[in-house]
C-alpha positions as CSV (number, residue, x, y, z in Angstrom):
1,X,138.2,131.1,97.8
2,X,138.6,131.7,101.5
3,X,136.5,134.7,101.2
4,X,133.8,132.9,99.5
5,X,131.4,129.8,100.4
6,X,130.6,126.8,98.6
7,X,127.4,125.6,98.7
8,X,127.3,124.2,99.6
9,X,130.9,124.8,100.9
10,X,133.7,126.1,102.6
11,X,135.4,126.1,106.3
12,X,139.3,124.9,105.9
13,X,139.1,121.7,106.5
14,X,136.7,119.1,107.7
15,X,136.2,119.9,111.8
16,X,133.6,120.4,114.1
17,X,131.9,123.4,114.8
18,X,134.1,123.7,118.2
19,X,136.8,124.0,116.3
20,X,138.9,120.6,117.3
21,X,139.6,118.3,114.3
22,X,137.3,115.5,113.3
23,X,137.8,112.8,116.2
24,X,137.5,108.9,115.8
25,X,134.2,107.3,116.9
26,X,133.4,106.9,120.2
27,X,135.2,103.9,121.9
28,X,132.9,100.7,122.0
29,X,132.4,101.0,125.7
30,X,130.3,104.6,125.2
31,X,126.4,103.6,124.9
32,X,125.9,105.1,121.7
33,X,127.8,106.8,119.3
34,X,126.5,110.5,118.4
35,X,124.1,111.4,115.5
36,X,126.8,113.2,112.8
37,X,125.7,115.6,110.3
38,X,127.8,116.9,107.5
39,X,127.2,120.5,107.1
40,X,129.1,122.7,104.8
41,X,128.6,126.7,104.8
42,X,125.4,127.7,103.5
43,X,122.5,130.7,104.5
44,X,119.8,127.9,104.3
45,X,122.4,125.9,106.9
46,X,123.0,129.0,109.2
47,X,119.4,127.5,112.0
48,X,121.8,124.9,112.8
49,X,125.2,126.9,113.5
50,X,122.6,129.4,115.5
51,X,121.2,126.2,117.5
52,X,124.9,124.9,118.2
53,X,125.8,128.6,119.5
54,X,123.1,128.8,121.9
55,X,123.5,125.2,122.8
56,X,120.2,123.9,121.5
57,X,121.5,120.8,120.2
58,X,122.1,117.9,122.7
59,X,125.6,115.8,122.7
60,X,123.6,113.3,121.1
61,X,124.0,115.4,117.7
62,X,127.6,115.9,116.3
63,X,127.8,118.8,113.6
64,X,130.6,117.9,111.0
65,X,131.5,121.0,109.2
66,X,133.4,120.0,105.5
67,X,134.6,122.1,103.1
68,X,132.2,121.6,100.7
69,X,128.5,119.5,100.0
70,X,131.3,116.7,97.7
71,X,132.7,115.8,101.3
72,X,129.7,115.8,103.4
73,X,128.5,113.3,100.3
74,X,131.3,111.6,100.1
75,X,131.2,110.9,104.5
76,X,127.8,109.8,104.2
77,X,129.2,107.0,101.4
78,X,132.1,106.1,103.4
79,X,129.4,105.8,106.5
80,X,131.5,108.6,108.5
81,X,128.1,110.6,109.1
82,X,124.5,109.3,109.0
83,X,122.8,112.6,107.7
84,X,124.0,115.4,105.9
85,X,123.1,119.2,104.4
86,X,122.4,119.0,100.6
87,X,120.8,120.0,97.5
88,X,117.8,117.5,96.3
89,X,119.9,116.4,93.3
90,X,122.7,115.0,95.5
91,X,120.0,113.1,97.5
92,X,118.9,111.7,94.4
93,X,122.7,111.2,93.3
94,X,123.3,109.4,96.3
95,X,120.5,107.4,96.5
96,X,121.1,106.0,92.8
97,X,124.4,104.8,93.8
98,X,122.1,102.3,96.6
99,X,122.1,104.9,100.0
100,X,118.7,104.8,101.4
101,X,118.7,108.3,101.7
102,X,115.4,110.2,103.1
103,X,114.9,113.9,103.2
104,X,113.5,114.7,106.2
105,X,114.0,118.5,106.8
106,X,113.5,121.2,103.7
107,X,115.7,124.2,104.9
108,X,115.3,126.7,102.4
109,X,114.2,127.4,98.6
110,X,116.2,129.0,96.1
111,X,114.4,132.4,95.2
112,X,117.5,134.3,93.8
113,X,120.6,133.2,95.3
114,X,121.4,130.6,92.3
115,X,122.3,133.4,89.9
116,X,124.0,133.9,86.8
117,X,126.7,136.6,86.8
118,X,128.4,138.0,83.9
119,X,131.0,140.8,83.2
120,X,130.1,144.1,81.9
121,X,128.9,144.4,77.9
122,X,127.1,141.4,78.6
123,X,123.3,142.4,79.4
124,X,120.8,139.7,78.6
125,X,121.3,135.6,78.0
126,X,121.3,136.2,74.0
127,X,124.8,137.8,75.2
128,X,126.8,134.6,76.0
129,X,126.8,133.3,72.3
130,X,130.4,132.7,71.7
131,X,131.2,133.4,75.7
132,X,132.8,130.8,78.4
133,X,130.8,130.1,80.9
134,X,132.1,128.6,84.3
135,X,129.8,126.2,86.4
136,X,130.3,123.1,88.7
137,X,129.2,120.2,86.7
138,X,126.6,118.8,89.1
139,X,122.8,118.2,88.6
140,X,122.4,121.8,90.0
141,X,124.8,123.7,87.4
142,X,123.3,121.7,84.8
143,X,119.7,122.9,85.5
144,X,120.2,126.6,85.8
145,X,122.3,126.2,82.9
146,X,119.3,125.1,80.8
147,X,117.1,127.3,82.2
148,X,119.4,130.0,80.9
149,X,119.9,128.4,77.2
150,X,115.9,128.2,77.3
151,X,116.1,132.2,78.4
152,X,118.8,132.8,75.6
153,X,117.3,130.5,72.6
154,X,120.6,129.2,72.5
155,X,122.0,125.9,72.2
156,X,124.5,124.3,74.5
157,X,127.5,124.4,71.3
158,X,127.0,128.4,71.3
159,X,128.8,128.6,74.2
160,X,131.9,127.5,76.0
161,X,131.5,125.3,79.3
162,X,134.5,125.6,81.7
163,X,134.9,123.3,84.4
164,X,134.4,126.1,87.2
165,X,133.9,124.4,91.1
166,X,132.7,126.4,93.3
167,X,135.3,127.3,95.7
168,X,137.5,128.7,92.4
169,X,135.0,130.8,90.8
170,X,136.3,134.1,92.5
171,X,139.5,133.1,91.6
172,X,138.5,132.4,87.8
173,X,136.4,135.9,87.6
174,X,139.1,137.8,89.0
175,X,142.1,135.9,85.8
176,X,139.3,136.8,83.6
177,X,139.2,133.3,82.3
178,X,135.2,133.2,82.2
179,X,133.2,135.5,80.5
180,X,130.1,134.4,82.8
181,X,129.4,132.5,85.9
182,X,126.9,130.1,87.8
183,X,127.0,130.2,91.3
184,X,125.2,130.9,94.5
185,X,124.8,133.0,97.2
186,X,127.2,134.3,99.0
187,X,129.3,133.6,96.4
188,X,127.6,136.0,94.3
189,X,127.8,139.5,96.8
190,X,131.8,138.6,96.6
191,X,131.7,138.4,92.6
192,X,128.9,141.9,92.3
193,X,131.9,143.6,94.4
194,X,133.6,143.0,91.5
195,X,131.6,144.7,89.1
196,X,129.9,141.5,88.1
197,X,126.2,142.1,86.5
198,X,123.1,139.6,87.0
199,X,122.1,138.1,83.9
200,X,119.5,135.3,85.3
201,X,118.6,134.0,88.8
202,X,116.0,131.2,90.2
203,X,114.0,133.5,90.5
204,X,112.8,132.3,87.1
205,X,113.0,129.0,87.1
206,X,110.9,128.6,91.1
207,X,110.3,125.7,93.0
208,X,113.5,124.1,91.6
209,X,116.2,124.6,93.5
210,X,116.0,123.1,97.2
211,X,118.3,122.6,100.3
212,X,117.1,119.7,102.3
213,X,118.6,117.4,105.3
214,X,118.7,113.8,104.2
215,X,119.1,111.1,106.6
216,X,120.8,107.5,106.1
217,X,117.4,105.5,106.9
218,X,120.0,102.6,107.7
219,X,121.8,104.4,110.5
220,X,119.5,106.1,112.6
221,X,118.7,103.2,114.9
222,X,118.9,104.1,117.9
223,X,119.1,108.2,117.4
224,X,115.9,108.8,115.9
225,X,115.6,111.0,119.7
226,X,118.7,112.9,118.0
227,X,117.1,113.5,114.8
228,X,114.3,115.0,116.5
229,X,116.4,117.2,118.6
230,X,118.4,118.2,115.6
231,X,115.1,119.2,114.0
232,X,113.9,121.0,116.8
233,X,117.2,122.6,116.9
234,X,116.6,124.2,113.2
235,X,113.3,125.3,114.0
236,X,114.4,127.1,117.0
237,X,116.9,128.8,115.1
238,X,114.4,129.6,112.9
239,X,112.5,131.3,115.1
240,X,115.1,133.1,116.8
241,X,116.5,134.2,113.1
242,X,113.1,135.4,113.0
243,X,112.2,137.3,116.1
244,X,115.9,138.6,116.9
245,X,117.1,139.4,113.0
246,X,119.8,141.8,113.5
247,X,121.5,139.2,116.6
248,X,121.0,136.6,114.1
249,X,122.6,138.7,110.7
250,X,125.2,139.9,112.7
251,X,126.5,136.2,113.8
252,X,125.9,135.1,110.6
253,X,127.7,138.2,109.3
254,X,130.9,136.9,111.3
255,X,130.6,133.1,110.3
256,X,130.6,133.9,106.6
257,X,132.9,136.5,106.4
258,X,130.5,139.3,104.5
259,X,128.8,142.6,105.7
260,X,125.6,142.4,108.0
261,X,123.8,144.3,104.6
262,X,125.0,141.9,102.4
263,X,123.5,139.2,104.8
264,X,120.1,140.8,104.4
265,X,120.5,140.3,100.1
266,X,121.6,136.7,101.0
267,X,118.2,136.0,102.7
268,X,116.4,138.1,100.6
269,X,117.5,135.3,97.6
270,X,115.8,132.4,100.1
271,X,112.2,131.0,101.5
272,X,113.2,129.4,104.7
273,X,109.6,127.0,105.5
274,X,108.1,127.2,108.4
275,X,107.2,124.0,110.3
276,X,103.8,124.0,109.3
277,X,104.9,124.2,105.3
278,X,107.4,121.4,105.9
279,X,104.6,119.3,107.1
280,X,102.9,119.8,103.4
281,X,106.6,119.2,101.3
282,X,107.5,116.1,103.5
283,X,103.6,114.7,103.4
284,X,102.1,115.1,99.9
285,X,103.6,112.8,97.6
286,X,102.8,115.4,94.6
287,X,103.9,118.7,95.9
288,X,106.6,120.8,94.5
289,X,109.0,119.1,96.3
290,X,108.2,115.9,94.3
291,X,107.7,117.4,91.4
292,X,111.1,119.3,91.5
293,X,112.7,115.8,92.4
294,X,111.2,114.4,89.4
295,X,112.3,117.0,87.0
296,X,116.0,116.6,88.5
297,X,115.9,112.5,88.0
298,X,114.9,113.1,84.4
299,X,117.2,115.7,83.9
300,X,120.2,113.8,85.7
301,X,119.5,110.7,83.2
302,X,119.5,112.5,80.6
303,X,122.6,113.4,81.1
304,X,124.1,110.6,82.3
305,X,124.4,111.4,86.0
306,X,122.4,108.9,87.2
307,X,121.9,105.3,85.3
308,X,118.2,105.3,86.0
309,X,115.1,107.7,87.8
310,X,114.6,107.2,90.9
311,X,111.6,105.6,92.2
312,X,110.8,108.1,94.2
313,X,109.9,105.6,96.8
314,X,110.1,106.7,100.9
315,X,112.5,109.9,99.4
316,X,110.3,112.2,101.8
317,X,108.9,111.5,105.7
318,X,107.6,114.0,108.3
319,X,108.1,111.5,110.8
320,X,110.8,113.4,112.8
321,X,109.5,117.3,112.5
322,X,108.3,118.4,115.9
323,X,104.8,118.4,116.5
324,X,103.4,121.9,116.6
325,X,104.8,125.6,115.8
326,X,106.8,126.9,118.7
């Protein structure tokens, strides 16, 4: 869905944010190749497109844009970037199948922007009974679509699953061949212009849903100065998204294709933490981040995503934030 973005998704084809296609690694003469990052199109992502358009990111930090969250995974397996953009259940994902992976960074919360759409005569959960609904089978699908079964008192046979990835969803609501939808922001605007209806959100089901920046803990010798720079480079955007809001929607309006106001709904469906609250989910081993990562590892075996919970051992570290606000 060129229109639409993937969580979380989209750009046409793996590049960097310059535009030029993905180049081989530096030659072996160069000191030190840079820190890359896989980052697919996402509001919680957008500090770190702002920070590359005012150059606040040193050469040191390589921003690999991929078409969706899969590819940036699948670059951090192949060892083609060190640190990527993702939800907290491909970090645990990952790290079952043996990456040292480390969250270092939370960028945003779900609040609303993980929504359940459906089509018209459908007006509460207890609705879908009988009715195909189209998700991406990943950890993240699977949890909101739980949440809503809990909502509905349904069980998963009262319904039809259809195999629904992200970046063909518009496509699948538009053939009408799903009565219902689980998807994200901004995803969701482009499916409500099409008379879609919201059914359920994250809204009820909080402190679940979280985009974070894990890091390869076996590849950042050498660049932790890039990490921090990349960090700092979020934060800054942060601010600036902050203090300069209508610069910042409008860019963002341009990047993702979709209407300054419809921006302002995309935000308004996200916490974006401050420093200061990154401090407390990266510190405290029983916050809600670690709570929410335990729910997912439980959840994930149970349905046979991952062979076994994680340990939960070094999965979070403030060591790279910056040291004070501003």
């Amino acid at each position: 869905m060129p229109n639409a973005m993937n969580r979380r998704r989209f750009i046409a084809s793996v590049a960097t944010l310059s535009g030029m296609a993905a180049m081989p690694w530096l030659s072996a003469c160069a000191p030190q190749r840079p820190l890359v990052v896989g980052v697919h199109t996402w509001v919680g992502y957008e500090t770190l497109h702002l920070a590359h358009e005012f150059n606040w990111l040193p050469t040191t930090v390589q921003l690999q844009v991929t078409k969706e969250m899969s590819d940036s995974a699948l670059a951090m397996q192949s060892g083609q970037a060190d640190a990527a953009c993702m939800t907290l259940d491909e970090v645990l994902r990952l790290r079952a199948a043996g990456l040292p992976l480390a969250v270092v960074l939370v960028f945003d919360i779900s609040a609303g922007a993980d929504v359940v759409l459906a089509h018209k005569g459908i007006n509460k959960p207890a609705d879908l009974a009988g009715k195909r609904v189209g998700l991406e089978q990943n950890a993240l699908g699977t949890l909101v679509l739980e949440k809503l079964l809990e909502a509905a008192k349904l069980p998963a046979s009262a319904i039809t699953i259809v195999e629904c990835p992200s970046d063909q969803q518009l496509q699948a609501w538009l053939e009408n061949r799903v009565d219902a939808v689980i998807t994200f922001e901004p995803t969701a605007t482009l499916l409500l212009r099409e008379g879609a209806q919201r059914l359920f959100d994250s809204r009820q089901m909080p402190d679940l849903i979280y985009d974070v920046l894990a890091v390869n803990m076996d590849r950042i010798n050498g660049r932790t100065e890039a990490l921090e720079s990349l960090l700092a480079g979020h934060f800054r955007g942060l601010e600036h998204l902050r203090a300069s809001r209508q610069d910042a929607i409008y860019r963002i309006a341009t990047r993702e294709n979709i209407s300054p106001n419809e921006v302002q709904l995309v935000l308004g469906g996200v916490i974006l933490p401050s420093l200061n609250a990154n401090r407390e989910y990266l510190t405290d081993q029983d916050n809600r981040l670690m709570r929410a990562a335990k729910t997912l590892s439980t959840l994930m075996l149970r349905r046979g995503m991952i062979k076994r919970e994680d340990t939960f051992d070094r999965l979070i570290t403030p060591t790279w934030l910056p040291r004070a606000d501003g």
